[in-house]
C-alpha positions in Angstrom: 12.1 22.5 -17.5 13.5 23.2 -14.0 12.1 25.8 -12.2 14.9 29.2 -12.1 17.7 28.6 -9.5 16.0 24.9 -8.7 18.0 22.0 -9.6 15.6 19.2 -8.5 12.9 18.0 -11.0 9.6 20.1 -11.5 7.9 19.6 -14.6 8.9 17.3 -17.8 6.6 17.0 -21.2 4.1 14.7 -21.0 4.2 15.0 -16.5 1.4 15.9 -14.4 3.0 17.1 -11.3 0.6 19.5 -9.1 2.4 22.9 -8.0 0.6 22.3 -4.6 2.7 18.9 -4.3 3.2 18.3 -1.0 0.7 21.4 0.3 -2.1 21.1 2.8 -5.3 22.7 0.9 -4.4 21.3 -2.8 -7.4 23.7 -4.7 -4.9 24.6 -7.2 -4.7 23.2 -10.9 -2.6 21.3 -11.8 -0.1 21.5 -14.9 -0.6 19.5 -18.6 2.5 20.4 -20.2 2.3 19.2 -23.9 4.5 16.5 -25.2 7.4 16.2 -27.6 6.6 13.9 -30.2 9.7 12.2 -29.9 9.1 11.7 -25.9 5.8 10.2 -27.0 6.5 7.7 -29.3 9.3 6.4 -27.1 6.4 5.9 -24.2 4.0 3.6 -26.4 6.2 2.1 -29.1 8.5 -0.2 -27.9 10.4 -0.1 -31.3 11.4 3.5 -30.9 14.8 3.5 -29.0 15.5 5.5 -26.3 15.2 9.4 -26.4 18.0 11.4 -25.4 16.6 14.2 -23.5 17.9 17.4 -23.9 20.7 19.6 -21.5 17.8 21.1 -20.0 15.4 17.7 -19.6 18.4 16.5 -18.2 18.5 18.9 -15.5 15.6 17.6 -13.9 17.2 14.7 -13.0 15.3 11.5 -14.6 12.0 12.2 -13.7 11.4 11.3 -18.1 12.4 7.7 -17.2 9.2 7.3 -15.3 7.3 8.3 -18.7 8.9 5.5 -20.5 11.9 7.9 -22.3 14.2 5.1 -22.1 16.0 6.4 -18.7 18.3 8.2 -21.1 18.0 11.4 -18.5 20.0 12.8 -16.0 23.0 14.7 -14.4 25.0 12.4 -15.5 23.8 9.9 -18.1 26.9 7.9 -18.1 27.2 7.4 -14.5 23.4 7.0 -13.8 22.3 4.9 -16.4 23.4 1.7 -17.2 23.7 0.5 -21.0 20.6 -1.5 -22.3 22.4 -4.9 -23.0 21.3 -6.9 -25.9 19.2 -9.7 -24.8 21.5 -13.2 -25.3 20.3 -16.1 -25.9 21.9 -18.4 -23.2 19.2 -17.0 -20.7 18.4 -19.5 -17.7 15.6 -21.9 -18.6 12.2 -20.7 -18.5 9.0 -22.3 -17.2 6.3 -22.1 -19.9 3.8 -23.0 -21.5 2.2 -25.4 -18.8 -1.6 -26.5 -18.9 -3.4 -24.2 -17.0 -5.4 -25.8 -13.9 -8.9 -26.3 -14.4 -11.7 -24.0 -14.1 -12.5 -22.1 -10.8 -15.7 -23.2 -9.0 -17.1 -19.6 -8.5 -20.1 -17.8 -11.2 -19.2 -16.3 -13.6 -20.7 -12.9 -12.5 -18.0 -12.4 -10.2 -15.8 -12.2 -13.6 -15.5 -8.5 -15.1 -14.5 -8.7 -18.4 -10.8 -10.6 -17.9 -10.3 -9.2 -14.3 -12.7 -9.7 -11.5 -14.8 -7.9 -9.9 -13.7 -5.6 -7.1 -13.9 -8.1 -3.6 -16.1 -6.5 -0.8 -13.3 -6.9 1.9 -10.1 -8.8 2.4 -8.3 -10.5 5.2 -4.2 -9.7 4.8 -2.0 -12.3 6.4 1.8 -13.8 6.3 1.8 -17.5 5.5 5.0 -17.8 7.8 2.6 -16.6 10.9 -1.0 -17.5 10.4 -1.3 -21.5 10.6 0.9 -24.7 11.2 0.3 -27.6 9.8 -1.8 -29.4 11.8 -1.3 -26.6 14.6 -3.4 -26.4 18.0 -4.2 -23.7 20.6 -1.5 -25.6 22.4 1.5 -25.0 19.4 3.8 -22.7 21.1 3.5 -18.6 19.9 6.1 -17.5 17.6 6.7 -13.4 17.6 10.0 -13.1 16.3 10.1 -10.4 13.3 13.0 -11.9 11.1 12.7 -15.9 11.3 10.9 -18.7 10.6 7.7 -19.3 12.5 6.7 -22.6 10.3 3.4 -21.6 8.8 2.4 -23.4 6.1 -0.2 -23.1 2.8 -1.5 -26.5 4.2 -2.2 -24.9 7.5 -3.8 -22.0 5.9 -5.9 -24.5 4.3 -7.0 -26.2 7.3 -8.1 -22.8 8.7 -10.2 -21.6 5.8 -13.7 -21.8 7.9 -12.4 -19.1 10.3 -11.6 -16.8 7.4 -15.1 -17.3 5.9 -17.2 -17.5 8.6 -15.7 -14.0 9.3 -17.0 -12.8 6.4 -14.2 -12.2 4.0 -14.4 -12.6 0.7 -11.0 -12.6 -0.8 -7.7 -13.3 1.5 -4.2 -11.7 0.4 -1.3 -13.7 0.9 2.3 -13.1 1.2 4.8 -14.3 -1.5 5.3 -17.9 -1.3 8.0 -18.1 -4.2 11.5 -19.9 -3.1 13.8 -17.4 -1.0 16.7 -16.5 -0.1 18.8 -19.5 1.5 20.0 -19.0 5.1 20.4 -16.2 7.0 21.6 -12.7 6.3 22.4 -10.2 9.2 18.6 -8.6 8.7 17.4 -12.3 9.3 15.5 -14.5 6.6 12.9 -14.6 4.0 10.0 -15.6 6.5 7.9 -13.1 5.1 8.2 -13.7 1.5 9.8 -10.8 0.2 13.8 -11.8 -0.8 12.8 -14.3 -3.8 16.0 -16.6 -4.4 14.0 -19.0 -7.3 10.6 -17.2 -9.0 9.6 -20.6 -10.5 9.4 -22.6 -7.5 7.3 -22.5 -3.9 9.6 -22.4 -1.3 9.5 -25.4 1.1 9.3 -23.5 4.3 5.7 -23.1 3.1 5.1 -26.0 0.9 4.7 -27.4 -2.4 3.2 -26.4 -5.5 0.2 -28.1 -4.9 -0.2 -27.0 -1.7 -0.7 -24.2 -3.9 -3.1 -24.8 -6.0 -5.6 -26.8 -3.5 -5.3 -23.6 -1.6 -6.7 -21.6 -4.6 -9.1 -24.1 -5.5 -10.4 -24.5 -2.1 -11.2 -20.2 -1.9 -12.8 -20.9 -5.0 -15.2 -23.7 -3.7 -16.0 -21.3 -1.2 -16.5 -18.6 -3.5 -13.5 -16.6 -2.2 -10.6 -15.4 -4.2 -7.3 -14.8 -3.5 -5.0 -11.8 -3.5 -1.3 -13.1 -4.5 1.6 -10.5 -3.1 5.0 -10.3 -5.5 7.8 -8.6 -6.3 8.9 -6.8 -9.0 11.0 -3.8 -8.0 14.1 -6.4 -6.4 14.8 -10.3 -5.4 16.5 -11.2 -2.7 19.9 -10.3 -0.5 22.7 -10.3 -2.8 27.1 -10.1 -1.3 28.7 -10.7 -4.3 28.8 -12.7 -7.6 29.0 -15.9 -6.1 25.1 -15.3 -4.3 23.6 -14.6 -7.8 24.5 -17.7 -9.6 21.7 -19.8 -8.8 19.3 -17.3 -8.7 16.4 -18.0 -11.0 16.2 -16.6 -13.9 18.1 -13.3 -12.9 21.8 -15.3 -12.3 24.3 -12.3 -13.9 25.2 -9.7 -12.5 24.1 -7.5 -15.3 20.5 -8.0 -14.8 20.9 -5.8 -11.5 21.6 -1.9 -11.4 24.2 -0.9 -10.3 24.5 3.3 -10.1 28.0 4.7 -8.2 29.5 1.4 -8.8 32.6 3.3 -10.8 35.5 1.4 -10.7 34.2 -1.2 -8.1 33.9 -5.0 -8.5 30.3 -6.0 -8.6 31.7 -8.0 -5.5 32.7 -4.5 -3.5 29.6 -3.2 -4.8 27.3 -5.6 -3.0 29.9 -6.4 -0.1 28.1 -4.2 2.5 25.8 -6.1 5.0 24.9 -3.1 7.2 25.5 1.0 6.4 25.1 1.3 3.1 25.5 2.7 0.5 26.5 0.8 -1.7 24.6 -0.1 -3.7 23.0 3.3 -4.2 19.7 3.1 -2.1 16.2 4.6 -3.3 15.2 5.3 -0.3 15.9 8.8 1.8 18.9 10.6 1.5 22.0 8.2 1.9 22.4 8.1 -1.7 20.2 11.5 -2.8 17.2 9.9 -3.8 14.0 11.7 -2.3 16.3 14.8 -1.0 20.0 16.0 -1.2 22.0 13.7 -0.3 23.3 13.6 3.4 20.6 15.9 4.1 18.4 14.8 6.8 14.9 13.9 4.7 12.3 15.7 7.8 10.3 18.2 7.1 9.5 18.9 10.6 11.2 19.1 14.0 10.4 19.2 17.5 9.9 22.3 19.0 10.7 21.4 22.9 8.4 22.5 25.8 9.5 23.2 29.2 6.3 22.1 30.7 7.3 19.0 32.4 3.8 18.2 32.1 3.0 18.0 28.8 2.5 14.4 27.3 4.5 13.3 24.4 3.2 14.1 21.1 1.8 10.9 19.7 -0.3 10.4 22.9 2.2 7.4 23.1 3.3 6.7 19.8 6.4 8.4 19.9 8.3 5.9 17.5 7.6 7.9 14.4 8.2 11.2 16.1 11.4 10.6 18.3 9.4 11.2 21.5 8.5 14.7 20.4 8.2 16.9 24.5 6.6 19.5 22.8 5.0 21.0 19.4 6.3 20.0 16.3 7.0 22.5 13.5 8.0 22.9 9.9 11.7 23.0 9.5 12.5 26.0 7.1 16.2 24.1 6.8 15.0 21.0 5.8 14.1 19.8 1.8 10.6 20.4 2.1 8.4 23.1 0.5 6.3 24.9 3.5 2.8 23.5 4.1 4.1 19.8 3.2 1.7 17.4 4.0 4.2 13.9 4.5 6.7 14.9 7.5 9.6 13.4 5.2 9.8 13.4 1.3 8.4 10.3 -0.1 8.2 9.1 -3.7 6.6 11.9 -5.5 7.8 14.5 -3.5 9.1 16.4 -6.5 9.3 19.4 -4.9 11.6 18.2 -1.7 15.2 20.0 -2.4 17.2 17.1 -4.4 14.4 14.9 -5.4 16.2 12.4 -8.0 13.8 10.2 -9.9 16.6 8.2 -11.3 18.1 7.1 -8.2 14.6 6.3 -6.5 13.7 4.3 -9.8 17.4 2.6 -9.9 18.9 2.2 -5.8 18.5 -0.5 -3.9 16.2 -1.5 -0.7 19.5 -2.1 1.9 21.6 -5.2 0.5 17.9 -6.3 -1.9 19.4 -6.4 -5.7 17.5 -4.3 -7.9 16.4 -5.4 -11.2 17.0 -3.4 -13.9 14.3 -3.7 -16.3 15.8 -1.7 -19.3 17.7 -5.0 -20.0 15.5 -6.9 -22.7 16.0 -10.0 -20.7 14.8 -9.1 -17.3 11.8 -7.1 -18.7 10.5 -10.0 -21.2 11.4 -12.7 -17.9 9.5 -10.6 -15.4 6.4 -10.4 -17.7 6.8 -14.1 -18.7 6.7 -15.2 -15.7 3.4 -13.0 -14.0 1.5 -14.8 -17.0 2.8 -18.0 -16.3 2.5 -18.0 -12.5 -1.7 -16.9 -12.9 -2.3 -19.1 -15.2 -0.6 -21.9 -13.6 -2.1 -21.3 -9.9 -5.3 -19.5 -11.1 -4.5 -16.3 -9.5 -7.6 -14.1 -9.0 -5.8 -10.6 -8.4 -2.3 -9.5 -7.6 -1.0 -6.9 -4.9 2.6 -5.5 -6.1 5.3 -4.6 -3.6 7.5 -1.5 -4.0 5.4 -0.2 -7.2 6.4 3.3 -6.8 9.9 2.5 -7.5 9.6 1.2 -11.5 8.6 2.8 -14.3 4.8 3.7 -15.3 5.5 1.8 -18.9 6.8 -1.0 -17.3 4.1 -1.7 -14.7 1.7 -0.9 -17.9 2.9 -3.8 -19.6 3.5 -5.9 -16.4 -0.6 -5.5 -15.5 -1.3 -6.4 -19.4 0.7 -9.5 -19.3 -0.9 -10.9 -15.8 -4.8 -10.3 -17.3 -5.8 -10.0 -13.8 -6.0 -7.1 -11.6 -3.0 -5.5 -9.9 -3.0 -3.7 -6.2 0.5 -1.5 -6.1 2.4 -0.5 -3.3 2.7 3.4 -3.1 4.0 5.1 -0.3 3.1 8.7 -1.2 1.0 11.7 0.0 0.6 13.6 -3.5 -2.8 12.1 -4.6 -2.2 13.2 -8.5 1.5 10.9 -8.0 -1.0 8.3 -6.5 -3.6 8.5 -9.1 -0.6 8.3 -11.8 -0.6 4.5 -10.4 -4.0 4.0 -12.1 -3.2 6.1 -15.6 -0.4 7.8 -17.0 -1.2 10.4 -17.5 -3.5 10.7 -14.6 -7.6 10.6 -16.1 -9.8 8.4 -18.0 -7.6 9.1 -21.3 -4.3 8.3 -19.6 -2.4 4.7 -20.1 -3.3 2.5 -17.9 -0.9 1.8 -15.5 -1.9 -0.2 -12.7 -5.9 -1.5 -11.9 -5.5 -0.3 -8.1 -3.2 1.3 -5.7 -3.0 0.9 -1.5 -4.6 4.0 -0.2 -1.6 5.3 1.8 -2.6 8.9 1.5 -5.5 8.1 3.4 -3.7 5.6 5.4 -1.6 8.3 7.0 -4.6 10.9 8.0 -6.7 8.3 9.2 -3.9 6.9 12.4 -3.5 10.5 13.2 -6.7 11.0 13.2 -8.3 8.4 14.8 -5.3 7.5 17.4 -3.2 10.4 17.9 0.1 9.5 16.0 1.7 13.0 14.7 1.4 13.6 10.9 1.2 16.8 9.2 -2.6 18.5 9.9 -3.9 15.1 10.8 -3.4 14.5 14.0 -6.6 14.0 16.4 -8.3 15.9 13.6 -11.2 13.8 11.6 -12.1 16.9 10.0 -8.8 16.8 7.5 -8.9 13.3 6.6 -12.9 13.8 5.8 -11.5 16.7 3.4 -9.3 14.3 2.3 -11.5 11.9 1.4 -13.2 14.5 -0.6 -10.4 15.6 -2.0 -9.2 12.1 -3.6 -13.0 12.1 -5.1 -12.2 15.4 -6.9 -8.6 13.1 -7.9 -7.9 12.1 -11.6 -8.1 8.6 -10.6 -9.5 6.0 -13.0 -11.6 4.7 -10.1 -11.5 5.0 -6.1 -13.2 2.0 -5.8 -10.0 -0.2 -6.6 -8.1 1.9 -4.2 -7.4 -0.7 -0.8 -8.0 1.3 2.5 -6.1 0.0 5.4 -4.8 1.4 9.0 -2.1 -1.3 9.8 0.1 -3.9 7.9 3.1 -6.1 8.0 5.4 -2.8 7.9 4.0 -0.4 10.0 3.0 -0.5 13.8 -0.3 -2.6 14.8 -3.4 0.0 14.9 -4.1 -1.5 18.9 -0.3 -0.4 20.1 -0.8 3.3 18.2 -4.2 3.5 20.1 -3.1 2.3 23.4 -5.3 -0.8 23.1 -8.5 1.6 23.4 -11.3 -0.2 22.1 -13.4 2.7 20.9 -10.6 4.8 19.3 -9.5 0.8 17.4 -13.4 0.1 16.5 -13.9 3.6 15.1 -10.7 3.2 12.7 -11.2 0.1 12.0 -15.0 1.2 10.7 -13.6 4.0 8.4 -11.8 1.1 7.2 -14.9 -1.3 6.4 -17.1 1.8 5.7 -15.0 4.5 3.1 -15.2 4.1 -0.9 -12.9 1.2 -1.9 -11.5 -1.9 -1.0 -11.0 -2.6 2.7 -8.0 -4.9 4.1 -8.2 -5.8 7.3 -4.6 -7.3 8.7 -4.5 -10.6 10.2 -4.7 -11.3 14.0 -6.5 -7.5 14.5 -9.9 -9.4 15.4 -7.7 -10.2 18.3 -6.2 -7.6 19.6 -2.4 -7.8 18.3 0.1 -5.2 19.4 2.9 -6.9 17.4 3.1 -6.2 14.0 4.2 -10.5 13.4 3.1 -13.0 15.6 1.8 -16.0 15.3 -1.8 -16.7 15.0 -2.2 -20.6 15.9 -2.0 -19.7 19.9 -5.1 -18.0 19.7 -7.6 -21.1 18.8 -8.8 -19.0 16.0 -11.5 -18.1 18.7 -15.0 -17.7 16.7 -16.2 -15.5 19.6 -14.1 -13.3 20.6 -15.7 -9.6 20.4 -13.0 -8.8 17.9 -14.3 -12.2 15.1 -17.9 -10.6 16.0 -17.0 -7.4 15.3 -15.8 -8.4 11.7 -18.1 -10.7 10.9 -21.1 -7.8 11.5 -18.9 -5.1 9.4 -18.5 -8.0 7.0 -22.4 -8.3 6.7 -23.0 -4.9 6.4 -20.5 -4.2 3.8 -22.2 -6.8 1.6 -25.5 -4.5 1.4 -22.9 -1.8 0.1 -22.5 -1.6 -3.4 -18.6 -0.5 -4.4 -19.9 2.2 -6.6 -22.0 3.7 -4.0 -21.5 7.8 -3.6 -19.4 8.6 -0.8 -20.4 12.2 1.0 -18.5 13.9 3.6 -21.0 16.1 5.9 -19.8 19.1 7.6 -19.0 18.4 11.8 -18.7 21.3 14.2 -15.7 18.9 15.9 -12.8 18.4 14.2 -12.9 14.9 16.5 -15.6 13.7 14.9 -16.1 12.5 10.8 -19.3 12.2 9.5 -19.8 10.3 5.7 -22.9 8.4 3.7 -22.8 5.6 1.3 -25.4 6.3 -0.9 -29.0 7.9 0.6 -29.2 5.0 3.5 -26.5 4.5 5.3 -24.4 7.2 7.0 -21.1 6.4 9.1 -20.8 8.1 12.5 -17.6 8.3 13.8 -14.8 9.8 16.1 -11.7 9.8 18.1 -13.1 9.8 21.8 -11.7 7.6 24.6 -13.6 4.6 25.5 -13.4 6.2 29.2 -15.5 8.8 27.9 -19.0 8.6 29.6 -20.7 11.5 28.0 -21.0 9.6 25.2 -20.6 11.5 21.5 -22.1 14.1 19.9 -22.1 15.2 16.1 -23.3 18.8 15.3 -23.3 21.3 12.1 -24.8 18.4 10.3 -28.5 17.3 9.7 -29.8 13.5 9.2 -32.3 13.5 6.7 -35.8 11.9 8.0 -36.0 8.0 6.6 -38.5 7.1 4.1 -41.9 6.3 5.1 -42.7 3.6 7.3 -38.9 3.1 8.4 -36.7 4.6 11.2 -32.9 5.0 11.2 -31.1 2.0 13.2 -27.5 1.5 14.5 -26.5 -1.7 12.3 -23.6 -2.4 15.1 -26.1 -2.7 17.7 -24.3 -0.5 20.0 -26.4 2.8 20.3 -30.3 4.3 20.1 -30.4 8.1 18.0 -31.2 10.9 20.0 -31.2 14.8 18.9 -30.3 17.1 21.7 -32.2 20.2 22.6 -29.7 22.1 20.0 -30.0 19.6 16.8 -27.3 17.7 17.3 -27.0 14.2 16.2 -26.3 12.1 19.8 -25.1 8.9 20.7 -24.9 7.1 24.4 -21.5 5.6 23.0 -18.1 6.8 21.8 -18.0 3.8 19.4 -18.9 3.5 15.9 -22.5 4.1 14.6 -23.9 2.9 11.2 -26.9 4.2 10.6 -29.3 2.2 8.3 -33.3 2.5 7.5 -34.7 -0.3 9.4 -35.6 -2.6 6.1 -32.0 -3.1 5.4 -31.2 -3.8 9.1 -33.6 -6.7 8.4 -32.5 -8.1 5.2 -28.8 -8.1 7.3 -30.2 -9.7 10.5 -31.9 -13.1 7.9 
């Protein structure tokens, strides 16, 4: 029930919601509130019909929809949830039931169980940007954000060597599914995101067998591929007339549609700019993560009058607003005191106004939301995921916009594709993150999804590493090293499916954040390759991008840059490393420095020091235990000898990474 004099959700039976939420040391317990048994059986049998929650469930908002109640909560049932429709038989034609390719040229030991192993590392890149057909050195650049660059699966194709010789094992591509015709006034479906037609590959990219050679040609390689969808939305939608030849979602019904009232479905979706409407699930414009028309921050700058002082974010002042000064928590804002995001985020329960309904049921800007209560779109949606593995021989998945449908639905969407799924979870609160993996979060919880992007590390670790403001994180190594510990101690169902990043296709490239300074970019981009789970290393960082979307063709796909080098070590390394391998933290005097092992023989030296630096680095408070006998501890990158100081500190001669290994390994690396 809510909390006294709280109206935004807390806790609901059968939730796992930590009272520490969004708080900076999370040592307390969390809650197990015990289930109805009417709230259960509507979460795992399908034939029970929706519960009706009670005056008082209802008061929290819809945060019960997320456990499978049937979305049958809120302030206002009638105006926040739409009817479940009857499925109809005069659906739009579905593509089933096709012979599946044939079988995979890759052992069988890469194969656990009906879901593959976990890959070792994974090279992310856009189709639209990475290769040309046919492409040169010569092809002009293209680095516009919202339009077509021409990049092809054939091209990709052609280019496979330069991904391999790198190292990677598995590459993640971008959706390559028809989208959305023309242009809207946010641009076009370059980057795979506003599906028009789920059945067919869009042309912009190529065919359907472009498709599949592409997947049999990672597979001759012994490489696998990551596919990218999306569940959550399709593509731009102004009015009846847009929807008609979508495929299979053509009726209007098949999208939500919260606030509408009294509007036309037409007024409804009319807006191409300032919305709402549609409702959105993201911020406050419609009240989704706080009160609405509240501003979402949690903190604010605190001006300085010292004309001196740099601007916080050492020059990443984007996600600050060019902070002159300190910034501070806002005790008028949403958030509880001590939050660790700076905004409320999916699973912020705590933030003043959190609604779970609207974040589950609004729209991304003018992107029509699916509503998968309707029989139809939920039995098409999971349709289709079988029938698109099966037909291209998909290896694993990565899901767009997870956090914003329902645990029981993304249940049954990772049992229907029989391969494992990545999800997309912009959050801080690591139990709402391990949720992702189980519901409820632990080994007896449902599964929910096989892995999740680690954004709560994500966020600590650009602080950290490159001075862009966060909550406790930035230019401190120390907290993100107890955050590593701390998603350890996590009820995940495994950290090693978890995909650790520092830049994508959203966010700004980890070279502009650092102010292209090659030690501070080489010692994030080695917590990357180094920490427990599944690094993902985004195209065009082996050579030095500052935009987050350019082409790559321009380049050459140069094989010896420092940056291709660079990878191609880390790759080789990581290979020695099994996934399962213990991860410990040790204890630095420097909160600029991070110290962590895998297993007894390796141990990961890094920190946050300029590259102008010439005193080198120093790591003390912590002790390197003595190698076994007959070996000596090396620096796998190359780049430094060890050294103990007169005090017992661990020194280096560099500010770059070090990776220390016994001397035998560094051997079976160099053959």
């Amino acid at each position: 029930r809510p909390r006294a004099g709280n109206a935004s959700p807390f806790y609901l039976p059968g939730c796992e919601i930590p009272p520490w939420g969004l708080m900076a040391r999370p040592s307390m317990p969390y809650l197990r509130l015990s289930c109805p048994v009417a709230l259960a059986l509507a979460a795992l049998l399908t034939a029970v019909p929706p519960v009706h929650c009670s005056a008082a469930t209802a008061a929290a908002e819809g945060v019960c929809e997320r456990l499978g109640g049937g979305g049958a909560c809120g302030k206002d049932t009638a105006l926040l949830q739409r009817p479940v429709v009857a499925h109809r038989s005069r659906g739009p034609q579905q593509q089933l039931g096709r012979t599946a390719p044939a079988a995979p040229l890759r052992p069988p030991s890469t194969r656990l169980g009906n879901r593959r192993e976990v890959p070792r590392s994974v090279y992310f890149l856009p189709v639209d940007r990475f290769a040309q057909t046919g492409c040169t050195k010569e092809t002009p650049a293209c680095d516009n954000d919202n339009d077509w660059c021409n990049g092809t699966l054939r091209g990709l194709i052609e280019h496979l060597d330069y991904i391999e010789e790198m190292g990677f094992e598995a590459i993640w591509i971008t959706p390559v599914v028809k989208q959305h015709p023309g242009r809207t006034a946010s641009g076009t479906g370059c980057m795979g995101y506003w599906a028009h037609d789920i059945y067919k590959i869009d042309e912009h990219f190529g065919t359907p067998q472009d498709m599949r050679d592409l997947v049999q040609e990672l597979h001759r390689r012994n490489m696998v591929i990551i596919y990218d969808f999306v569940g959550n939305h399709m593509g731009p939608i102004h009015g009846e007339a847009s929807i008609r030849d979508m495929v299979p979602f053509n009726e209007s019904r098949y999208f939500n549609q919260l606030f509408i009232g009294n509007m036309s479905f037409d007024d409804y979706t009319n807006k191409s700019h300032s919305w709402p409407p549609p409702a959105q699930a993201m911020w406050s414009q419609s009240g989704a993560q706080c009160t609405q028309g509240m501003d979402c921050s949690c903190y604010k700058c605190k001006e300085s009058l010292d004309e001196d002082l740099s601007v916080v974010g050492d020059g990443a002042t984007e996600s600050v607003g060019g902070c002159r000064g300190e910034m501070v928590f806002d005790p008028e804002g949403p958030c509880p005191e001590g939050a660790l995001s700076k905004y409320c985020m999916p699973g912020d329960y705590a933030c003043q106004g959190y609604n779970e309904t609207i974040t589950l049921r609004g729209w991304f800007y003018d992107l029509g939301d699916l509503n998968q209560t309707d029989p139809f779109v939920r039995k098409a949606q999971l349709d289709w995921i079988k029938w698109f593995v099966t037909e291209y021989d998909i290896d694993y998945l990565r899901l767009d916009t997870a956090a914003f449908m329902t645990f029981d639905f993304l249940s049954e969407l990772q049992e229907s594709a029989n391969v494992s799924i990545m999800g997309e979870v912009t959050t801080t609160n690591l139990t709402y993150h391990a949720n992702f993996q189980s519901n409820p979060p632990g080994p007896d919880g449902r599964e929910v999804l096989d892995g999740v992007l680690n954004f709560p590390l994500y966020y600590s670790a650009i602080a950290g590493f490159c001075g862009e403001w966060w909550p406790y994180s930035q230019w401190n190594l120390t907290f993100l090293g107890e955050r590593m510990e701390a998603q350890l101690e996590a009820p995940y169902r495994s950290v090693e499916r978890l995909g650790n990043f520092i830049d994508n296709h959203d966010v700004t490239r980890l070279s502009k954040v650092c102010n292209q300074d090659s030690s501070r970019i080489t010692n994030a981009l080695t917590w990357v390759m180094m920490a427990k789970g599944t690094p993902i290393i985004y195209y065009g960082t082996e050579s030095n991008f500052s935009e987050v979307r350019t082409s790559l063709w321009q380049t050459g796909y140069d094989t010896k840059s420092e940056g291709f080098l660079f990878f191609k070590t880390m790759n080789a390394i990581r290979a020695q490393i099994p996934a399962t391998a213990d991860l410990k933290v040790l204890s630095t005097e420097d909160s600029g420095t991070l110290v962590f092992s895998r297993g007894s023989k390796v141990f990961v030296f890094l920190n946050n020091l300029a590259a102008s630096n010439s005193d080198g680095s120093t790591y003390c408070g912590m002790a390197l235990p003595d190698p076994e006998e007959g070996m000596e501890w090396v620096d796998a990158l190359g780049g430094s000898e060890l050294s103990t100081g007169s005090t017992g500190c661990v020194e280096f001669a560099t500010t770059g990474p070090v990776v220390l290994v016994q001397k035998p390994v560094l051997a079976i690396l160099q053959k």
